[in-house]
C-alpha angles and dihedrals in degrees: 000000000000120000125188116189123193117204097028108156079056124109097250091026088060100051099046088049091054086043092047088043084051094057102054095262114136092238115214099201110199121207139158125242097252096045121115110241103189099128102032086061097056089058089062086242113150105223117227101218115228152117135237090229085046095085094182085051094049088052095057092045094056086044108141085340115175094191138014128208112187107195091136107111140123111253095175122043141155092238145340100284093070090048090049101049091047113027098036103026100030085055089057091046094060097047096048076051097063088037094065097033112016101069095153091056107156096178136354101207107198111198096209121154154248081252091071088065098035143213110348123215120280101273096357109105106223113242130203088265105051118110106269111237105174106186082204157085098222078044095055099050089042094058087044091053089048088056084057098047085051094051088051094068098075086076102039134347128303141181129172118202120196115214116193117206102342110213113198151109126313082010104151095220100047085052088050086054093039093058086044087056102045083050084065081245118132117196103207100215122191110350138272091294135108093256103147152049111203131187132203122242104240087046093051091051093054078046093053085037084054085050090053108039096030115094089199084063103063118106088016138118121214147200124210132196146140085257088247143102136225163189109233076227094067094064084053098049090050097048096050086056099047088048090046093230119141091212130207106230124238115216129231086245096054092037086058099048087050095045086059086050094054099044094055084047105051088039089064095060093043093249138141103259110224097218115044122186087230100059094043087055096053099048085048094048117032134043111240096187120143145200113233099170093102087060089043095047097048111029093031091238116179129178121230108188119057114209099270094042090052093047084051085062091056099041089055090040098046094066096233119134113227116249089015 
């Protein structure tokens, strides 16, 4: 069986490649010319260079693909035109390409996001029928490409799947939490309210594996979560325990005004910030908590790790010694 992952480098792309490689599958890894491929290399995984705006590219990577994982995609961006190129149009070139040279097909997984639906209602989980409503633009371009997969399955078949926050190892943002914490700082994100459903890394790749090698799957679109919700403050808590620090919190205010710092310095040398004023802001002000029975009901998921089994894993995994 012939797998071809987009995206990766990427922190979920490269998990679900090792996990396919693992199975048996001949991994096709995509990545782009300028991607860093650290931790792909260390799976033994030989990258297919290519680009979702590089057509011909797109074409030999498809190539006799059994089974295609989309994950590749542009969440920040100055701007809409980056998000749609990416995120819209590279979606539908990589489609045309498995049409032309993909005939066997078996299923065409496409990694969008709970940013695609939108903000759910403060303590209504957000189900799979419920309007869309994205508040970016990441959101917006994500939905659209969802319309096209759709279309798509008309030809072969297609299924979307939509991860919340995704925990896990290597993940940029939980790093960026980890060093706080080691600092003895502690950033208090959202409020005290449950505002999130969350996933851990190895549970949303068997959920993407079910979309592939379920036939109930095909022509659906799904939500996937731990089945719980919670206060952005609950990950925290737990990490600072784990790591044995007695922290000292951060206030929304401050986080902000150093969101804005970071963002005009790293600006400045042309690097991603870790910390970003609009994200902040929509982790503060909106409820982002979804409903993942139809996935449960239909593909039999199941997660494995709860969150602080799952935080256990990244703390082991991080190196750090605990109370040092």
């Amino acid at each position: 069986m012939k797998a071809l992952v987009t995206g990766a480098s990427g922190f979920i792309g490269g998990h679900l490649a090792a996990e396919l490689d693992r199975r048996g599958y001949e991994v096709r890894a995509l990545v782009r010319p300028t991607s860093n491929l650290r931790w792909l290399e260390q799976t033994g995984l030989t990258p297919v260079r290519g680009d979702l705006g590089d057509k011909l590219s797109l074409r030999e990577a498809a190539a006799g693909a059994d089974l295609v994982f989309h994950l590749a995609g542009v969440i920040h961006a100055p701007g809409w035109e980056k998000h749609r190129a990416v995120n819209i149009e590279g979606t539908e070139n990589l489609l045309a390409a498995c049409e032309q040279a993909a005939p066997r097909l078996q299923r065409f997984v496409f990694v969008s996001s709970i940013s695609a639906s939108g903000p759910s209602l403060k303590g209504r989980p957000k189900t799979e029928e419920d309007a869309c409503r994205p508040i970016s633009a990441y959101g917006q371009t994500k939905l659209l490409a969802e319309g096209i997969v759709r279309r798509y399955g008309a030809k072969f078949p297609v299924v979307t799947l939509r991860p919340p926050n995704v925990l896990g190892a290597r993940e940029r943002e939980v790093q960026a939490v980890l060093r706080a914490l080691r600092h003895r700082l502690k950033p208090l994100l959202g409020t005290k309210d449950k505002q999130t459903s969350f996933i851990m890394v190895e549970d949303l790749v068997e959920a993407i594996l079910l979309c592939a090698e379920k036939k109930e799957a095909a022509g659906q679109t799904y939500h996937v979560t731990d089945g719980r919700a919670y206060s952005w403050r609950e990950p925290l808590d737990i990490l600072s325990r784990l790591l044995g620090r007695r922290c000292l919190p951060l206030p929304y205010g401050l986080l902000t005004t150093l969101a804005g710092l970071a963002e005009l310095s790293f600006k400045l040398l042309g690097r991603r910030p870790p910390l970003r004023r609009s994200s902040l802001g929509s982790i503060h002000d909106h409820y982002w908590i979804f409903d993942s029975s139809k996935i449960e009901r239909e593909l039999g998921f199941r997660p494995r790790l709860t969150l602080e089994e799952g935080l256990r894993r990244i703390v082991a995994q991080s190196g750090f010694s605990p109370g040092r």
